[in-house]
VOGU-3710 file (C-alpha; in Angstrom, 3 decimals, decimal comma):
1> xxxxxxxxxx> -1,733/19,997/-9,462  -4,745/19,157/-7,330  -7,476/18,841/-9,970  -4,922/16,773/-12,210  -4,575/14,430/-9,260  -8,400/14,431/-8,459  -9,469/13,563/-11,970  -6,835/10,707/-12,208  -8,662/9,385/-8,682  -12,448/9,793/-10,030
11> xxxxxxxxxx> -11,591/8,338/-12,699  -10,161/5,176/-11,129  -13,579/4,952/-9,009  -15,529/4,961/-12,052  -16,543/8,501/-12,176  -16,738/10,919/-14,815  -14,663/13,566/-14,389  -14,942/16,778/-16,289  -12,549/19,812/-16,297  -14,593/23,224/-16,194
21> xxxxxxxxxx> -12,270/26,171/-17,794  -12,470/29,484/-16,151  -15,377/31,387/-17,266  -17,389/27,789/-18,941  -20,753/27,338/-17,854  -20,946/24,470/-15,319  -22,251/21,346/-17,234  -24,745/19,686/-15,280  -23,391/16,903/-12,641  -23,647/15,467/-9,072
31> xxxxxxxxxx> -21,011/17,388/-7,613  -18,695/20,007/-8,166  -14,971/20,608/-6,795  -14,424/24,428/-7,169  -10,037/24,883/-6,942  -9,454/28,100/-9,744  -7,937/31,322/-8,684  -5,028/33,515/-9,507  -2,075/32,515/-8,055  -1,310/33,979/-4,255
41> xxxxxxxxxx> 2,756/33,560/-5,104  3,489/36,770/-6,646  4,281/40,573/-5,720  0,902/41,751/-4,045  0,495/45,386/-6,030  -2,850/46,647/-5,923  -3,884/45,030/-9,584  -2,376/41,940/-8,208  -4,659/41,834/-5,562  -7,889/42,245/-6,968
51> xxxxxxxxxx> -6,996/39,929/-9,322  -6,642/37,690/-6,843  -9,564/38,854/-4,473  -11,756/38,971/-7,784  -11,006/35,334/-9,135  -11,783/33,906/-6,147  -14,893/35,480/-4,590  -16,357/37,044/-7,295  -15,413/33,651/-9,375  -17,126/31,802/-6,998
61> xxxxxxxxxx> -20,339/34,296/-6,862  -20,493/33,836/-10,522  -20,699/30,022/-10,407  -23,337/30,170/-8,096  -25,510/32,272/-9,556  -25,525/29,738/-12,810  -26,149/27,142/-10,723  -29,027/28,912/-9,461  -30,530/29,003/-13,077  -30,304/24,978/-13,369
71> xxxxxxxxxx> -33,155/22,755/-12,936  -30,917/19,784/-11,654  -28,318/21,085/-9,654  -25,237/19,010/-7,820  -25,981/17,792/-4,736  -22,706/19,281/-2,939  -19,947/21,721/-3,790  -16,526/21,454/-2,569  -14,844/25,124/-2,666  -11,058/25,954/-2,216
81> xxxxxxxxxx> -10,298/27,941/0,838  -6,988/28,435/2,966  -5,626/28,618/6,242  -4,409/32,437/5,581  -7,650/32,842/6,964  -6,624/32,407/10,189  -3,996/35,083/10,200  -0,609/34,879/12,060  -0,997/33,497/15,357  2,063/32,084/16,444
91> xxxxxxxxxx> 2,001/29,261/18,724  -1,917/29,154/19,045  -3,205/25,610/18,021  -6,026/26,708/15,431  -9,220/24,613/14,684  -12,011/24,944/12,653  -14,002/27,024/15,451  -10,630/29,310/15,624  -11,616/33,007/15,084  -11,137/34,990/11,418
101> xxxxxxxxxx> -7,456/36,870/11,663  -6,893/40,233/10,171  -5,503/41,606/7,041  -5,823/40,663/3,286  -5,930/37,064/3,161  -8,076/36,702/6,108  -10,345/39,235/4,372  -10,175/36,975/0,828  -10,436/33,363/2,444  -13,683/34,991/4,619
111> xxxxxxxxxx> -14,965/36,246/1,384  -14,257/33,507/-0,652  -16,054/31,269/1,844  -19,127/33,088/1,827  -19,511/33,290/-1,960  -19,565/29,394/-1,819  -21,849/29,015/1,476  -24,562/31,326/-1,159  -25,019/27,961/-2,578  -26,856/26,853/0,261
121> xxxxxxxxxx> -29,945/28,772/-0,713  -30,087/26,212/-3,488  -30,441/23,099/-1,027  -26,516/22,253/-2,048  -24,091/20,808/0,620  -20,859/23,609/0,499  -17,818/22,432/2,330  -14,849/24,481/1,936  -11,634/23,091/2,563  -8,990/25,030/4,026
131> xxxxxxxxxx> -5,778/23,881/2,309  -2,638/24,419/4,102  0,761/23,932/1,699  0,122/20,949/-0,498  3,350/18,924/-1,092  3,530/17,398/-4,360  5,184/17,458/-7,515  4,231/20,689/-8,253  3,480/23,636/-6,158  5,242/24,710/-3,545
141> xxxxxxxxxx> 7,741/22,180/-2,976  8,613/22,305/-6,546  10,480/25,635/-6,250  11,829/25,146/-3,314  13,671/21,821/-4,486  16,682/23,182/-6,516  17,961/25,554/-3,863  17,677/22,586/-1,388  19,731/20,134/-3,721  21,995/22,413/-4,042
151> xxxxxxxxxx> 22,810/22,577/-0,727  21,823/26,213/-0,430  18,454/25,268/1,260  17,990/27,062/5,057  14,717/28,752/7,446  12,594/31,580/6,533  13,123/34,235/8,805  13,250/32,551/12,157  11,856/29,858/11,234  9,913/29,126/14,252
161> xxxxxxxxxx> 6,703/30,095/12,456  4,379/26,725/12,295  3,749/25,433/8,767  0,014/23,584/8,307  1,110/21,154/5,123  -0,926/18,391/3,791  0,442/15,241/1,143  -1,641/15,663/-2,229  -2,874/12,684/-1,985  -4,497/13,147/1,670
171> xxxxxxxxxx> -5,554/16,622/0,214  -7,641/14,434/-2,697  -8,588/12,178/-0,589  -10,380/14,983/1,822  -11,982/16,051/-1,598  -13,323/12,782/-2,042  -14,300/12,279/1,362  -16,072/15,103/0,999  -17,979/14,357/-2,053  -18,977/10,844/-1,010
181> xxxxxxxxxx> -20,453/11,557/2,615  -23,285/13,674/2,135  -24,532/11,518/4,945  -22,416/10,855/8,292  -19,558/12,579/6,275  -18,237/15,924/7,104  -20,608/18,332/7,855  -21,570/21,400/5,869  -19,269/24,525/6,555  -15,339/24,720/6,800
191> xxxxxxxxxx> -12,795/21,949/6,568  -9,251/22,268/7,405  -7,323/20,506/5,015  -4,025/20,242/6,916  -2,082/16,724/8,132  -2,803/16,552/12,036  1,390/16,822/12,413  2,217/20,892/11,281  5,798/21,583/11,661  7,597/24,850/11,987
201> xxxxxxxxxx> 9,662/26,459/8,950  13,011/25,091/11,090  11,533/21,918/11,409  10,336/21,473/7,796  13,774/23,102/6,483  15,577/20,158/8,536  13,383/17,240/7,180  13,551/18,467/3,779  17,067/18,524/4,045  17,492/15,409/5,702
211> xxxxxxxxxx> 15,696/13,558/3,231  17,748/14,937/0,083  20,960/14,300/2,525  21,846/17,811/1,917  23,044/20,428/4,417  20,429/23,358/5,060  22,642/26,776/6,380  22,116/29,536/4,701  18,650/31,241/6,419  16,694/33,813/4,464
221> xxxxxxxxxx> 16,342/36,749/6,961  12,548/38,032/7,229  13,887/41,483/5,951  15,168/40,405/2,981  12,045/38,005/2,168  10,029/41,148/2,710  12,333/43,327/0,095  11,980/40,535/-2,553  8,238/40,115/-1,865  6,560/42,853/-0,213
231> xxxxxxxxxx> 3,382/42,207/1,479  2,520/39,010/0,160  6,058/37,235/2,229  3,494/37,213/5,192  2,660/33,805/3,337  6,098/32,446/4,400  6,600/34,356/7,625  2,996/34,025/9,103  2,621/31,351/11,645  -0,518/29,032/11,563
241> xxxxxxxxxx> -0,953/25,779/13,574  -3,971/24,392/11,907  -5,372/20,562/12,859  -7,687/19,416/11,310  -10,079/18,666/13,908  -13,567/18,525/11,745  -12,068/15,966/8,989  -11,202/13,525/12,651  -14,228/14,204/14,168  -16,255/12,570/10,924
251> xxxxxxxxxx> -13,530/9,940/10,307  -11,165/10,935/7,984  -7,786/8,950/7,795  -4,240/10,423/7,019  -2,207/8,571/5,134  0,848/10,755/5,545  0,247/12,518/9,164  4,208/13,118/9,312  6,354/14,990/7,460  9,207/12,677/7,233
261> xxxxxxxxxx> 6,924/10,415/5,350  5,075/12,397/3,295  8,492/13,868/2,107  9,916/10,350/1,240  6,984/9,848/-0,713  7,112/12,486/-2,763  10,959/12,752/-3,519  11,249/8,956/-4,018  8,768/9,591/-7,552  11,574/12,306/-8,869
271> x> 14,575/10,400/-8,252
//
């Protein structure tokens, strides 16, 4: 969803844009926007999550060590990382100087970050950009649109766990940002790519339902999230507060800081 978006922008600047299939050797270019790994949304056995753990940090390893073996390199890579790497941490506002958490995506997103900071010791400029949930047409919101239209819609759990969420096109325009600034931009090191407004679950179940003008009552107790899922439903029950204080700092503009907005955005392209 992401690197379909980004492509469509780079394009439109004047770039040239070229998709990289999982396992291709990296063509050589200016810059590089590393987003593959196995998807985090399914039932975390222990094949599941070296999968996961593998695609990302040893997929990253393995790009960097072919750039290493190029005599024109990019000048900056922009890596994929996540605000799971901040753990649960309930009402704590979380910024990029915020502390590691514990447990496996803490572990993964700390990983994953140092496989792309390797690149480094090649005189390229990493960023990694800590996505929080990207709304779009696709993704996330995606599935949780039909049970919302329906009317049958409600909160996770308590729902007073905070949601860090960012509109796709903010989230490609951080990418882009990010590419384009090697000077006065961003600095080198972590990112979080999360609209300065998070909301919690309640909050976001309201707006959402709000702006389908649907009613949102039927909750999802945590127990029975953690039956269906297992271990990985601590991706809709943890509780992160991420702002994104480095993208302010160097400039960065939101065009969707709210939620309301950035909802009515995206719904008013599927009606």
């Amino acid at each position: 969803m992401i690197g379909a978006r980004l492509q469509q922008r780079l394009a439109e600047a004047g770039h040239r844009a070229v998709a990289i299939p999982r396992g291709a050797a990296a063509p050589t270019c200016d810059a590089i926007v590393h987003l593959a790994g196995e998807p985090i949304a399914q039932r975390w056995t222990e094949a599941a999550k070296k999968r996961i753990y593998d695609s990302r940090v040893e997929g990253t390893r393995d790009l960097v060590n072919a750039l290493s073996q190029q005599s024109q390199r990019p000048r900056v890579l922009v890596c994929a990382s996540a605000v799971g790497i901040y753990g649960s941490r309930g009402d704590e506002i979380l910024t990029e100087n915020s502390s590691a958490g514990s447990g496996f995506l803490p572990r993964l997103a700390m990983a994953w970050e140092e496989s792309a900071r390797s690149a480094e010791a090649l005189g390229i400029r990493v960023i990694s950009l800590r996505f929080g949930m990207v709304l779009g047409r696709g993704g996330a919101l995606a599935k949780l649109l039909p049970p919302f239209r329906l009317g049958a819609g409600g909160r996770l759990g308590s729902g007073h766990q905070w949601m860090s969420w960012i509109h796709i096109d903010d989230a490609v325009s951080l990418i882009l940002f990010a590419l384009e600034n090697a000077a006065g931009g961003p600095p080198s090191g972590a990112i979080n790519a999360t609209a300065p407004h998070p909301v919690t679950n309640d909050e976001f179940t309201r707006r959402l339902a709000t702006a389908l003008h649907r009613p949102a009552i039927f909750p999802v107790p945590a127990f029975a999230l953690k039956l269906a899922f297992g271990e990985m439903s601590e991706v809709l029950l943890d509780s992160q507060r991420v702002l994104p204080a480095a993208a302010q700092a160097a400039g960065f503009h939101f065009q969707y800081p709210e939620l309301s907005a950035a909802l009515e955005s995206i719904l008013s392209t599927l009606r």
